[in-house]
C-alpha positions as CSV (number, residue, x, y, z in Angstrom):
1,X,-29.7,55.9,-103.4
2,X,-29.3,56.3,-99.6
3,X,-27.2,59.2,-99.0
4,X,-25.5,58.0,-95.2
5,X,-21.9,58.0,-95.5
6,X,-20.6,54.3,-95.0
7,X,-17.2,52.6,-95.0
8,X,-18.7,50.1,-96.9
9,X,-21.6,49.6,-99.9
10,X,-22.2,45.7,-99.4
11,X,-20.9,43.4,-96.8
12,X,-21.3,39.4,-97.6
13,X,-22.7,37.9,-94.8
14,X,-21.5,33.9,-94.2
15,X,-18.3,34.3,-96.8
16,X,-16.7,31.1,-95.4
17,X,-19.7,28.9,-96.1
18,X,-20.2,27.4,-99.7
19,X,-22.8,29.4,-100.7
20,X,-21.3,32.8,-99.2
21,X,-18.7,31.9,-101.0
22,X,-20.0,31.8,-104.3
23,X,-21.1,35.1,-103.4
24,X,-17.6,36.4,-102.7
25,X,-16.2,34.8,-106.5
26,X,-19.3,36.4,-108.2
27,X,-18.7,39.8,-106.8
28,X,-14.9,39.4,-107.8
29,X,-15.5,38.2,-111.2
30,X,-18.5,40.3,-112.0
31,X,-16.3,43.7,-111.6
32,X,-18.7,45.4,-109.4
33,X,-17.8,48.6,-110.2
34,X,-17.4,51.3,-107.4
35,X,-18.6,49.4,-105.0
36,X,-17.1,49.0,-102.0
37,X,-17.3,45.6,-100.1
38,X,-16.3,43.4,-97.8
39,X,-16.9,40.2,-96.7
40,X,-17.5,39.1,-92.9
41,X,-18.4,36.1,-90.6
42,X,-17.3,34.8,-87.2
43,X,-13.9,33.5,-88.0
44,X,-11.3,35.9,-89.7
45,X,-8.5,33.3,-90.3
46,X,-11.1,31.2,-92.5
47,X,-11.9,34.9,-94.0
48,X,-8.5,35.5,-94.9
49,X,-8.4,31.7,-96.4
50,X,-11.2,32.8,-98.5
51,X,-10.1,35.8,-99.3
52,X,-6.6,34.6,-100.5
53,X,-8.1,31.5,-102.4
54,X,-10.4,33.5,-104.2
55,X,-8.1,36.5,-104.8
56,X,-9.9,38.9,-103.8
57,X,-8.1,42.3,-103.4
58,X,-6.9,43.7,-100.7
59,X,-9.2,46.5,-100.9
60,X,-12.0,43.9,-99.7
61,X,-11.7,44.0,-95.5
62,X,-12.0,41.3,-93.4
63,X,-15.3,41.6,-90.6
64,X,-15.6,39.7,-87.8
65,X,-19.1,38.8,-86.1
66,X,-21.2,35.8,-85.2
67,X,-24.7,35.6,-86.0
68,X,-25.6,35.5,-82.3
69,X,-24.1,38.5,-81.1
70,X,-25.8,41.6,-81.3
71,X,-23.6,44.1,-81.0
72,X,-21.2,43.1,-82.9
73,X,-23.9,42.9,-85.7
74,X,-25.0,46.4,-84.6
75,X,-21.5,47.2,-85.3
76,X,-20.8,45.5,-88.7
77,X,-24.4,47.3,-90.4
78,X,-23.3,50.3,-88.8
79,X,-20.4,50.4,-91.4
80,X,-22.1,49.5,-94.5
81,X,-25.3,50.3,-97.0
82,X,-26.3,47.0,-97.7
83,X,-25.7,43.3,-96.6
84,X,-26.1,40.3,-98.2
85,X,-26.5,37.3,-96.1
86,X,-26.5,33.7,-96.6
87,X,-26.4,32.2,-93.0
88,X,-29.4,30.2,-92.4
89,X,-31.8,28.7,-91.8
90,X,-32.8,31.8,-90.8
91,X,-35.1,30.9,-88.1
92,X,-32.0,29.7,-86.3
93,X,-29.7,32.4,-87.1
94,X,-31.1,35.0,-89.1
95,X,-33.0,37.6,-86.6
96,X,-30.2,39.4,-84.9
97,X,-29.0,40.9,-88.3
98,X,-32.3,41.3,-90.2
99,X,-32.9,43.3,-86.9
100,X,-29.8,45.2,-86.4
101,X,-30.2,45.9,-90.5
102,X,-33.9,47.1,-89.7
103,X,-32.9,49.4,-86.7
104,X,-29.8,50.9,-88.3
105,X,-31.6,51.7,-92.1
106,X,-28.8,49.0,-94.0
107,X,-30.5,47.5,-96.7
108,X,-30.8,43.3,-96.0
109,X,-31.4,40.8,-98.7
110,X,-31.0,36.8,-97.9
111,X,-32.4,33.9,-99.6
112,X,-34.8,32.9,-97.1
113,X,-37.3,30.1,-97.7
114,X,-38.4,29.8,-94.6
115,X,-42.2,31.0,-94.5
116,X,-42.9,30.7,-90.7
117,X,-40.1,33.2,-89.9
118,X,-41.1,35.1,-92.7
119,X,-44.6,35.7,-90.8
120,X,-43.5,36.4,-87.6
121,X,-40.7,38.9,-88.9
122,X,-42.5,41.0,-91.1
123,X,-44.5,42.7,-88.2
124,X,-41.8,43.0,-86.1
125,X,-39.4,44.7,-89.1
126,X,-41.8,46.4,-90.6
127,X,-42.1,49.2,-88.4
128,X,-38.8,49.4,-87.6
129,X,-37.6,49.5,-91.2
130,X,-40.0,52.3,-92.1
131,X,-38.8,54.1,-89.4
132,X,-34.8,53.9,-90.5
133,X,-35.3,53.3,-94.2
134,X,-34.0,49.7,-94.6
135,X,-35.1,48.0,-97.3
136,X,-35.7,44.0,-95.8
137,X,-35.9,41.6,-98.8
138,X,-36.4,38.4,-98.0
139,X,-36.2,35.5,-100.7
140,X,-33.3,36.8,-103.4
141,X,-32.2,33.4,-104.4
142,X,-33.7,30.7,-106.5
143,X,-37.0,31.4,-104.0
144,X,-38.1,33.0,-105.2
145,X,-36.9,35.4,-107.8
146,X,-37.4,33.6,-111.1
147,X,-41.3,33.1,-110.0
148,X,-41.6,36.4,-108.5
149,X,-40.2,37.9,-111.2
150,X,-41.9,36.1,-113.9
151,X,-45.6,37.2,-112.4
152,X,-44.2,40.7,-112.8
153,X,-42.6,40.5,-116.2
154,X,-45.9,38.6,-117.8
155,X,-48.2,41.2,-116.1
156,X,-46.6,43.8,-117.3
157,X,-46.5,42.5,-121.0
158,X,-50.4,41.8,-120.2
159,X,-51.0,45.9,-119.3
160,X,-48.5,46.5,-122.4
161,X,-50.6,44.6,-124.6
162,X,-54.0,44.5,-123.1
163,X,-54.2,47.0,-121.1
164,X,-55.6,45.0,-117.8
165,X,-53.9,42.4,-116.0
166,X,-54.3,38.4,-116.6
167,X,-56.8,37.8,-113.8
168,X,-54.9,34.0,-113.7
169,X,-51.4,32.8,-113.9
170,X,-50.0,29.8,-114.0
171,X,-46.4,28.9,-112.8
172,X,-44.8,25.4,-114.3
173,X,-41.0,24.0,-113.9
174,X,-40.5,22.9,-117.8
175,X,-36.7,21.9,-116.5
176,X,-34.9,21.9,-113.9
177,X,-31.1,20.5,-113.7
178,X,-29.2,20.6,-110.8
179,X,-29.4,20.3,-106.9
180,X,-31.0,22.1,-104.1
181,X,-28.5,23.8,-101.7
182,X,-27.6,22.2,-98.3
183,X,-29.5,25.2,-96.7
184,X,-32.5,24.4,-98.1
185,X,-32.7,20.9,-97.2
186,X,-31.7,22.3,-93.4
187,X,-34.3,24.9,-94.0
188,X,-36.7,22.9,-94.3
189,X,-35.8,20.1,-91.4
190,X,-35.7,23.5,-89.5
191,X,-39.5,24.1,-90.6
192,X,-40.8,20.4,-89.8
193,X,-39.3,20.9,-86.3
194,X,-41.0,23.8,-85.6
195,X,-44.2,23.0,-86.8
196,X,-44.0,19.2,-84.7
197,X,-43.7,21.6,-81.7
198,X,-46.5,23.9,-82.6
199,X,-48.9,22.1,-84.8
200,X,-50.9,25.3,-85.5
201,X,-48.3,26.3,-87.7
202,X,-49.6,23.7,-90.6
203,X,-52.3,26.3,-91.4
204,X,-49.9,28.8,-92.2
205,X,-47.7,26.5,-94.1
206,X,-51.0,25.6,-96.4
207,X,-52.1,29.3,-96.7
208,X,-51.0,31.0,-100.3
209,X,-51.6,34.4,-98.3
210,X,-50.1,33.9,-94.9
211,X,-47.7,36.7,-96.0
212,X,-49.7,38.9,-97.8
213,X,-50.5,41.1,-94.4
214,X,-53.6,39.8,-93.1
215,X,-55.6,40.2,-97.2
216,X,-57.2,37.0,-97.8
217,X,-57.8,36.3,-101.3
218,X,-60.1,33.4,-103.7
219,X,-59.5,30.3,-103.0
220,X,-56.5,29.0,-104.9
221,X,-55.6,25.5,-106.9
222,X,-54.6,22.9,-105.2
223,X,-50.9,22.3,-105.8
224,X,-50.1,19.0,-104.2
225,X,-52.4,16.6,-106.7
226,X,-51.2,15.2,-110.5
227,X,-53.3,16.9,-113.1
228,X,-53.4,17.4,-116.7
229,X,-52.9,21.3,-117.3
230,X,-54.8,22.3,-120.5
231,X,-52.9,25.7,-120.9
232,X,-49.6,23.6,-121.1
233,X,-51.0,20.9,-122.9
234,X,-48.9,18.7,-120.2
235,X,-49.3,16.7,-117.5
236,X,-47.9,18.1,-113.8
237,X,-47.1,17.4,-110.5
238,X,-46.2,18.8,-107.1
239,X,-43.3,21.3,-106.9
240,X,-41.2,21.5,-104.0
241,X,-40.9,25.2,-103.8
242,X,-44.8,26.0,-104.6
243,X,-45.2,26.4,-101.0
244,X,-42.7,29.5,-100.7
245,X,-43.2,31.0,-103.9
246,X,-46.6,31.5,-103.9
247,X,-47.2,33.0,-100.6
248,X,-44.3,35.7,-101.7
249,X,-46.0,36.4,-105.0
250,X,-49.6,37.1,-103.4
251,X,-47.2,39.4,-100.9
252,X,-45.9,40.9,-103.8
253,X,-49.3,41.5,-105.2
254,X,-50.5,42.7,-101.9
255,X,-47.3,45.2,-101.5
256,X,-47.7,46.9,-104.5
257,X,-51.6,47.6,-104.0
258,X,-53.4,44.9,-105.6
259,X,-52.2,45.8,-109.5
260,X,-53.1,42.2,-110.7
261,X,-56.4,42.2,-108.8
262,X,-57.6,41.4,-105.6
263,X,-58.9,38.4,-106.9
264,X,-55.5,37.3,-108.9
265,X,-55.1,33.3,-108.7
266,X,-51.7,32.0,-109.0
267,X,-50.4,28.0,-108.9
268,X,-47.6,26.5,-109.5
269,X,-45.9,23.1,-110.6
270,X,-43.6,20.9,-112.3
271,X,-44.1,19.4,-116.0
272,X,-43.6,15.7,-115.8
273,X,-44.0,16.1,-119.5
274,X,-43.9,17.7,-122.5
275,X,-46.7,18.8,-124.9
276,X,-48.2,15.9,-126.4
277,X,-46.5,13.2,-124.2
278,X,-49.6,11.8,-122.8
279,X,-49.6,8.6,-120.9
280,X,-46.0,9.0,-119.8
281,X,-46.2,12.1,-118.4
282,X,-49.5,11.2,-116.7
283,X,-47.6,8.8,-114.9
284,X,-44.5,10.9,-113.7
285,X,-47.5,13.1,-112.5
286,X,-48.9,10.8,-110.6
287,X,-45.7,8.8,-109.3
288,X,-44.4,12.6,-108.0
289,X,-47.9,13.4,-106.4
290,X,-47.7,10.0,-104.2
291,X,-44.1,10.6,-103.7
292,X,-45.0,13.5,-102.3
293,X,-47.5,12.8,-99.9
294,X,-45.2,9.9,-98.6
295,X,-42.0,12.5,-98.4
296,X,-44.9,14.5,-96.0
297,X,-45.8,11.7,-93.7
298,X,-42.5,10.4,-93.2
299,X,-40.9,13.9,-92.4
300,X,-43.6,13.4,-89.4
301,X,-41.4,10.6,-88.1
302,X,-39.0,11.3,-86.2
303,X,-36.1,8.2,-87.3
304,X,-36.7,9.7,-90.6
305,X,-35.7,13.2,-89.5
306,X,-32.8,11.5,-88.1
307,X,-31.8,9.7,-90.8
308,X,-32.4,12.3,-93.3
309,X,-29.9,14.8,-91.2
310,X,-27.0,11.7,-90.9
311,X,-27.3,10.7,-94.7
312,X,-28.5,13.5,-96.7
313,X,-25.6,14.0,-99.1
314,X,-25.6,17.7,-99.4
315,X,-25.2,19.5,-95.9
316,X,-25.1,23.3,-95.2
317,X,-21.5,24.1,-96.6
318,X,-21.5,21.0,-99.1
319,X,-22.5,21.8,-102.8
320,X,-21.1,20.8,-106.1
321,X,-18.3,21.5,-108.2
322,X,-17.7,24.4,-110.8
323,X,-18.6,22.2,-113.7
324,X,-22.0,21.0,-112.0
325,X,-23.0,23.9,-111.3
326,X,-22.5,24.7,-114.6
327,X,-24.4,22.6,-116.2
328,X,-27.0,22.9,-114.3
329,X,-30.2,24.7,-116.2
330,X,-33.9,25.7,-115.3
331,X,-36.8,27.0,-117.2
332,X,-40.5,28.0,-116.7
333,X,-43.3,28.7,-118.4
334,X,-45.9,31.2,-116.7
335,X,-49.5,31.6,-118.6
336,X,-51.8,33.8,-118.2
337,X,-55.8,34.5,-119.5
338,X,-57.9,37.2,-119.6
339,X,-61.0,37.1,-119.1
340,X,-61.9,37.4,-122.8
341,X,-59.9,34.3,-123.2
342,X,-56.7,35.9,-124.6
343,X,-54.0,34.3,-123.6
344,X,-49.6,35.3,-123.2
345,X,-47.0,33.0,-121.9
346,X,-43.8,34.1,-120.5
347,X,-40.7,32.1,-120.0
348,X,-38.1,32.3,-118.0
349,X,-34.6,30.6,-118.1
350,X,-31.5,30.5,-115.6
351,X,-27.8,29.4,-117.1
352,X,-26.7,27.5,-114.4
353,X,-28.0,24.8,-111.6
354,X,-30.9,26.8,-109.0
355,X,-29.3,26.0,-105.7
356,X,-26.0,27.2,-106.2
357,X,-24.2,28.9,-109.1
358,X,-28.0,30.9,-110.1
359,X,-28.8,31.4,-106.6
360,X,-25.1,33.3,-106.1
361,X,-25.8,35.3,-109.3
362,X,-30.1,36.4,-108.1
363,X,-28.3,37.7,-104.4
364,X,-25.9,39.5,-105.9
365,X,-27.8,40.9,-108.2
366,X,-30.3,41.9,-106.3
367,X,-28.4,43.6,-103.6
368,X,-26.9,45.8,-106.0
369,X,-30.0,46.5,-108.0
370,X,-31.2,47.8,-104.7
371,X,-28.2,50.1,-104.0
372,X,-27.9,51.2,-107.8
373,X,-30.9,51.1,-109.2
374,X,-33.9,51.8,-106.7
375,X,-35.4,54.8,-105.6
376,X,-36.4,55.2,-102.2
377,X,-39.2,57.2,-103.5
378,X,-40.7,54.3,-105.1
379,X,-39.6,51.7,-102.5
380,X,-39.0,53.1,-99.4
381,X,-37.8,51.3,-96.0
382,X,-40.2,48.5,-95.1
383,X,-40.2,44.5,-95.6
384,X,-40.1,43.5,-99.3
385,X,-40.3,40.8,-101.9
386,X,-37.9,41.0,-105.2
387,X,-40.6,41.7,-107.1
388,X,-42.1,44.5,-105.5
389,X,-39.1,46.1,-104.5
390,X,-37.5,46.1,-107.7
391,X,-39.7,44.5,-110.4
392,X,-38.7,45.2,-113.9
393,X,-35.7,47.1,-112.4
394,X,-33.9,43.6,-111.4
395,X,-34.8,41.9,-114.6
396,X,-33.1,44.1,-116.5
397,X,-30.0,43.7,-114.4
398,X,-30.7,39.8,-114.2
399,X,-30.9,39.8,-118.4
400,X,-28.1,41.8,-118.8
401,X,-25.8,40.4,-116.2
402,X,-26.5,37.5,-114.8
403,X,-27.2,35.0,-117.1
404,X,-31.2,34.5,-117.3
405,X,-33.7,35.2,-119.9
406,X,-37.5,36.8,-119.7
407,X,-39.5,36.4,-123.1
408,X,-42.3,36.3,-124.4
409,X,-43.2,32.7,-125.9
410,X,-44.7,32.9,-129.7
């Protein structure tokens, strides 16, 4: 645990917007005991409405700073152990508080999506975290924690039970129920800008280890085509958050030395149908895979990008009620073979919708995981994915606390 003496354990970054929010209630309901928080952005009257409406004790202060000003974000990290920040997208508003987090030694997580930032901040944290002791963990929310994690869980069943790790693994959204958060969607309108201005930026976007620190790695699946996945026994088609989730698991893989091989292969996709359900699923498959690729062209057009920014019915600070959020439900299946042919699937389940009332839960969770339950022997300051920071550590806490599952499928 880190031994500075701070005012404050965890500060909630963005506590007026919806999903900050959410963050705020968990913390209150969850009975974090000991810790000491508070919860901060740039207006303290909407602060004090959120404190009130939630209530939240008095015993939880009230910080003022905006995500542009430096030193009042040198300030707030200055008085606290750890932040959790939901202000994004992150490559509009995010670097002047991972920053101040890495230069001060205050450990950051967010639930960043957002791999182009991700690149360019991970060399210019890195260093500075190492120096101060700040763990950076990027990623904490729905990306890409139930993926992350799962890799981690089944591999360490496979060196349980084998062991040697499964060479292979295979990621595949059986269900998913619920929305994507307002973030995301601005996330990734954020992303298409950026690469439109700087087309060079598609190759990163395509590469499964443009995060894994320069290590390139075998050639992976292609996750963007409708294909019938024997392991599954089930058609499958494109995933939306493939393209985050695997870069950080080959990160993860990369951070921790290679312990599922240089040559691991990882894909990753959504089940358009169950075991057995043949011609129908093949055609979900192939209706999302053309979807797809139409959803890619037309986010090359700029009306579209208009259009989608006017109409899109969830907007940063716009989510859904209580009750959808509730029931709201994910699971996936992650299957792995050695090279003898032996094969072990893990699944992995979340009680509530991804973008919102799981996402709130992972963040939470893994911000005090890291203050709790992690030695800075074994992850010290540095740039970090969940799974290599905390690995099994966080799916404990996530099984016992916050409402998801990791077993091992019969």
């Amino acid at each position: 645990m880190d031994g500075r003496a701070c005012e404050f354990d965890l500060v909630v970054f963005g506590a007026t917007g919806f999903t900050g929010r959410l963050v705020a209630e968990y913390l209150h309901r969850s009975g974090a005991a000991g810790v000491r928080w508070a919860i901060a952005g740039r207006n303290l009257d909407k602060l004090a409405k959120v404190r009130d409406e939630l209530h939240l004790p008095p015993s939880v202060a009230l910080l003022q700073a905006d995500a542009s000003d430096d030193a009042a974000l040198r300030a707030l990290v200055a008085r606290t152990r750890g932040v959790i920040t939901t202000v994004g997208p992150y490559q509009l508003y995010g670097e002047p508080l991972a920053t101040a987090c890495a230069e001060r030694g205050t450990d950051y997580v967010d639930l960043c999506g957002e791999p182009l930032w991700m690149a360019r901040m991970i060399p210019k944290l890195t260093t500075l975290a190492e120096a101060s002791g700040a763990r950076i963990v990027f990623s904490c929310g729905f990306d890409s924690i139930p993926f992350d994690l799962g890799v981690v869980y089944l591999q360490a069943q496979a060196h349980a039970r084998f062991g040697a790790p499964l060479p292979e693994v295979r990621g595949r959204v059986a269900r998913l129920k619920g929305t994507f958060s307002g973030g995301t969607f601005a996330s990734l309108m954020a992303t298409v800008e950026a690469v439109r201005r700087e087309p060079a930026l598609a190759q990163l976007m395509v590469n499964p280890f443009a995060l894994a620190g320069g290590f390139k790695g075998p050639r992976q699946p292609a996750g963007q085509a409708a294909d019938f996945d024997d392991w599954a026994g089930a058609w499958c088609g494109p995933f939306v958050m493939a393209a985050i989730n695997t870069k950080n698991i080959h990160r993860s893989n990369a951070l921790r030395g290679h312990p599922w091989g240089r040559d691991f292969i990882y894909s990753e996709k959504l089940l358009t149908g169950k075991p057995g359900q043949g011609d129908q699923g093949r055609k979900k498959a192939v209706a999302l895979a053309r979807f797809t690729k139409l959803q890619n062209l037309a986010l090359g057009f700029a009306p579209t990008r208009f259009l989608l920014r006017r109409f899109v019915l969830t907007q940063p600070g716009d989510g859904p009620d209580a009750a959808a959020r509730e029931a709201g439900r994910y699971e996936v299946w992650f299957t792995g073979r050695t090279d003898e042919g032996q094969q072990l699937r893990a699944v992995v389940k979340g009680d509530r919708d991804p973008g919102y009332g799981s996402t709130c839960k992972l963040i939470s969770e893994a911000a005090l995981c890291l203050l709790q339950d992690v030695d800075r022997n074994a992850t010290p300051g540095g740039v970090w994915t969940p799974g290599a920071a905390m690995g099994l550590a966080l799916v404990r806490r996530l099984q016992a606390r916050a409402g998801l599952t990791f077993e091992m499928a019969a």
